[in-house]
C-alpha positions in Angstrom: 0.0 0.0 0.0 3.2 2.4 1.0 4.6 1.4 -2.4 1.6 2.2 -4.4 0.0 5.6 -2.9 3.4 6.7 -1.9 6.5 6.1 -3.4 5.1 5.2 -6.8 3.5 8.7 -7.6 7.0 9.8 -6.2 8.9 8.3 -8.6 6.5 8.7 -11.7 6.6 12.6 -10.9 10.6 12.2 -11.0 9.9 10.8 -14.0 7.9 13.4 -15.8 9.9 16.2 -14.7 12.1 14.6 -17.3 9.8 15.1 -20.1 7.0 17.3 -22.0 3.7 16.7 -21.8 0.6 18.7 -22.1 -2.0 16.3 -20.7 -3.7 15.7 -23.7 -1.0 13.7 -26.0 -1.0 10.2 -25.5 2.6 9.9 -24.3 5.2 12.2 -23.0 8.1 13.5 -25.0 11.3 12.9 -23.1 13.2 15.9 -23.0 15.6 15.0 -20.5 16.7 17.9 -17.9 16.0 20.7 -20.0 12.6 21.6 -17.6 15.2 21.5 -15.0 17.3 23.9 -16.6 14.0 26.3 -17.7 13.2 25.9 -13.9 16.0 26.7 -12.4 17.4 29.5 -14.8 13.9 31.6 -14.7 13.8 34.8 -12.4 10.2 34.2 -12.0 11.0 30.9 -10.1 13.8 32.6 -8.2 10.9 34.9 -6.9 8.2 32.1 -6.1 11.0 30.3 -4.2 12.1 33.3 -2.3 7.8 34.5 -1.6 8.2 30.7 -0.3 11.1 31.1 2.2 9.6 34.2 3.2 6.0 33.2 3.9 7.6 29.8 5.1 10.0 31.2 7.9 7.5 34.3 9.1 4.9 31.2 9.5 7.4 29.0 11.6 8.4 31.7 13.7 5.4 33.2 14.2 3.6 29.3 15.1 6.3 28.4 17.4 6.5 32.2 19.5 3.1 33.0 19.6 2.3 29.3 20.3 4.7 28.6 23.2 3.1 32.1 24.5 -0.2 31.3 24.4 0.8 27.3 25.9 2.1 29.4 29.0 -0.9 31.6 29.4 -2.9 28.6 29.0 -1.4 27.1 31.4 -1.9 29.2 34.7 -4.6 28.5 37.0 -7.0 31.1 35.6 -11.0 30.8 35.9 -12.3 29.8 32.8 -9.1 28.5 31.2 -10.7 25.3 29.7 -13.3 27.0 27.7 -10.4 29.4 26.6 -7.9 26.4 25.4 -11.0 24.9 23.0 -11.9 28.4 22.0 -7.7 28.8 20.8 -7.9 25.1 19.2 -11.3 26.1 17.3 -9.8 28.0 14.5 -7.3 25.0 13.8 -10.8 22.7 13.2 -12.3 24.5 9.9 -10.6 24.0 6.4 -8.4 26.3 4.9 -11.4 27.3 2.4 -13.7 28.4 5.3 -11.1 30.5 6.7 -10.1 32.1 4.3 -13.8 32.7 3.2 -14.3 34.2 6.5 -11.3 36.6 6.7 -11.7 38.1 3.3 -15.0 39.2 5.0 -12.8 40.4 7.7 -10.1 42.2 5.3 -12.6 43.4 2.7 -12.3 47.7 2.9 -15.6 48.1 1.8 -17.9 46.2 4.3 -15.7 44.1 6.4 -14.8 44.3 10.0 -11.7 46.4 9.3 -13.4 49.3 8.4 -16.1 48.9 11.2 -12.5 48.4 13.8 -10.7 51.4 12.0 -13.6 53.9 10.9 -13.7 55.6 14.3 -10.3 55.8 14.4 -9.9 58.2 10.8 -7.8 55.5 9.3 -8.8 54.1 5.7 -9.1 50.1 5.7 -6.3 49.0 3.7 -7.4 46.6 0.8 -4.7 44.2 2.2 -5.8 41.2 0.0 -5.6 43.3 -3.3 -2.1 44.8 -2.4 0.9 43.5 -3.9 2.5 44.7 -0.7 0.3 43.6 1.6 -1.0 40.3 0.5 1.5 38.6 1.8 0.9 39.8 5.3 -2.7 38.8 5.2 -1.5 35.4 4.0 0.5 35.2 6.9 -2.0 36.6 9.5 -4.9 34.1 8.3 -2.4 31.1 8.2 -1.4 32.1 12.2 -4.6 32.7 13.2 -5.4 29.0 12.0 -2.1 27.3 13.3 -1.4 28.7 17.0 -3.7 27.1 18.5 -2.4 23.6 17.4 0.8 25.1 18.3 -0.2 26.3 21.8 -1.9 23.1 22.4 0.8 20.8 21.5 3.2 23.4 23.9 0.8 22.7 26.4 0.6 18.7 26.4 4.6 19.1 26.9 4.7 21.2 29.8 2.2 19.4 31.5 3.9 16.1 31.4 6.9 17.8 32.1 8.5 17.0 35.5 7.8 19.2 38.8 11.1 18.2 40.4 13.6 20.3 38.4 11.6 23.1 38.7 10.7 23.2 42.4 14.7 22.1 42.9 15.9 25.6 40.7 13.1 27.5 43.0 14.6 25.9 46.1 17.7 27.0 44.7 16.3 30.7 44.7 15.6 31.0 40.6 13.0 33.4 39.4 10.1 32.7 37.2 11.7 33.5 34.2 14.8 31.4 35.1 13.0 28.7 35.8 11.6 29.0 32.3 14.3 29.9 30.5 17.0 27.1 32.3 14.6 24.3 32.6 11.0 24.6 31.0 12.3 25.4 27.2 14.9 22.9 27.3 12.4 20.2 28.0 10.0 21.4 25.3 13.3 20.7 22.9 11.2 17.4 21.5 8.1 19.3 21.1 9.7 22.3 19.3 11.2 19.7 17.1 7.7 18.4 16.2 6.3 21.6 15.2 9.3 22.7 13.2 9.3 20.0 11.3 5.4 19.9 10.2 4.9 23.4 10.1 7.9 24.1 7.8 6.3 21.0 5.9 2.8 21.8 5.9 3.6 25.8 5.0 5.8 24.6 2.1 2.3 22.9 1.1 -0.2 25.3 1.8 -2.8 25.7 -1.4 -6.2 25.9 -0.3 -6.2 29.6 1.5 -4.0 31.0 -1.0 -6.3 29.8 -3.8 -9.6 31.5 -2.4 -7.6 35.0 -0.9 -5.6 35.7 -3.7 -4.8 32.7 -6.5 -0.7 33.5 -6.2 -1.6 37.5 -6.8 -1.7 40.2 -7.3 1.0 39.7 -10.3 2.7 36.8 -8.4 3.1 38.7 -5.0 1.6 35.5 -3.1 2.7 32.8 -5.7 4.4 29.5 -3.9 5.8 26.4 -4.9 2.7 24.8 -4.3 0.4 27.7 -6.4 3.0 27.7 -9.0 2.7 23.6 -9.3 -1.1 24.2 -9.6 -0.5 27.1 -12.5 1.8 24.4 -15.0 -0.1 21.7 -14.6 -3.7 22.7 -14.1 -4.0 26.2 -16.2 -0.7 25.7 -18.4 -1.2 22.3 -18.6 3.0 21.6 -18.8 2.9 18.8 -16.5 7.0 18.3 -17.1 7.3 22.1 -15.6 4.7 21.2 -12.9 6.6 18.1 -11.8 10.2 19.4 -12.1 8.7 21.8 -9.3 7.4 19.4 -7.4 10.8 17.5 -7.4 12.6 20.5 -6.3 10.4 21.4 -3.2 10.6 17.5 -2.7 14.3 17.6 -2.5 14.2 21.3 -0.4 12.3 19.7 2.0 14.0 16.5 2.4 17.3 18.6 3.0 15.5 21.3 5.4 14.0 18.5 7.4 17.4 16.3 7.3 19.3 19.5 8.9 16.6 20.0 11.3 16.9 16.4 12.7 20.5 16.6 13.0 20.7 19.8 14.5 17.7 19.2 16.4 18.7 15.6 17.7 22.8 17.2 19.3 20.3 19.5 21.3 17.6 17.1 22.4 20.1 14.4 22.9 23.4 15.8 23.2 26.3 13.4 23.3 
């Protein structure tokens, strides 16, 4: 089953990145690595790789910050706290088509809860999603607002199954709160930092389905991704040998992104 619905469409797609084909001929022409050198070569995938590293690394960061933040908050004994932690989870539930539904409600200048926030305040609502500027940012915004609270969560698991005895020892030892957190809470949560790293960096590299309702890769190609531009060759270009040599190449990124991430991450988890 592995070999069929896994590494089979991996190595076919190897395989047609080495060719032409348009989808509607009855065989691919092999062309070899030409696609690779078209790719590769073309300052308009220089800038979908970089929009990627950029919307990619503000992601990561953002998710694992605001996350461990929210993880710490949620974990003080405050009234109400449990209703709070499913209420951060929530946004996490719906797909990436609802949200994005709902915030280009929330973003549109015309009618949308901008305005109403920023109308008292004599400030025009931006027309974020239309902005080759500020696309991007709402990109990012709707993609945290989504992904903290699985972030925070999993934060939270760890530091409740973390143990009490290091950290009542360091306040024995006359440690402050933020000692204590910085010396011996965060280098527990190594594993669990590890984690969301690796599947945020992963997921992000593969987000599609908000980008395609906010802002199909626009405007001009301000929000275009590996994953959009994959989409654009194969499903409105039709060059599935340009769509494919893509896909190889944010195959291989990731394989090397997430091999240097378990090596580093493994030395500080489990240093020698």
């Amino acid at each position: 089953m592995i070999a069929v619905f896994a590494y089979w469409p991996i190595a076919y797609n190897a395989y047609l990145s080495l060719t032409e084909w348009n989808m509607i001929a009855v065989r691919p022409t092999f062309v070899g690595l030409a696609d690779y050198a078209r790719t590769l070569t073309d300052p308009a995938f220089h800038q979908t790789l970089w929009t990627t590293v950029v919307f990619t690394g503000l992601i990561v960061a953002g998710s694992v910050v605001i996350g461990l933040a929210l993880a710490v908050l949620l974990n003080l004994p405050l009234a109400g706290r449990g209703f709070v932690r499913t209420l951060s989870f929530a946004p996490h539930v719906p797909s990436g088509a609802a949200v994005a539904t709902l915030w280009l409600f929330i973003f549109d200048p015309g009618y949308g809860m901008v305005r109403v926030l920023l109308d008292p305040l004599g400030i025009t609502a931006p027309n974020l999603v239309n902005d080759s500027d500020g696309a991007l940012v709402a990109l990012v915004l709707v993609y945290l607002w989504k992904n903290i609270g699985f972030a925070g969560l999993i934060y939270l698991t760890g530091m409740q199954s973390l143990p009490r005895e290091l950290d009542e020892a360091a306040l024995i030892d006359g440690a402050g709160a933020w000692t204590r957190f910085r010396r011996v809470t965060l280098p527990q949560l190594r594993p669990i930092t590890f984690f969301l790293l690796i599947t945020t960096v992963i997921g992000t590299f593969q987000a599609f389905d908000v980008i395609a309702v906010m802002t199909n890769g626009g405007p001009g190609d301000a929000t275009t991704t590996l994953s959009w531009a994959i989409y654009e060759e194969g499903f409105e270009a039709f060059d599935a040998g340009r769509a494919a040599t893509i896909s190889v190449i944010m195959f291989v990124i990731l394989l090397v992104v997430t091999a240097v991430q378990v090596r580093v991450m493994e030395r500080r988890v489990h240093p020698a």
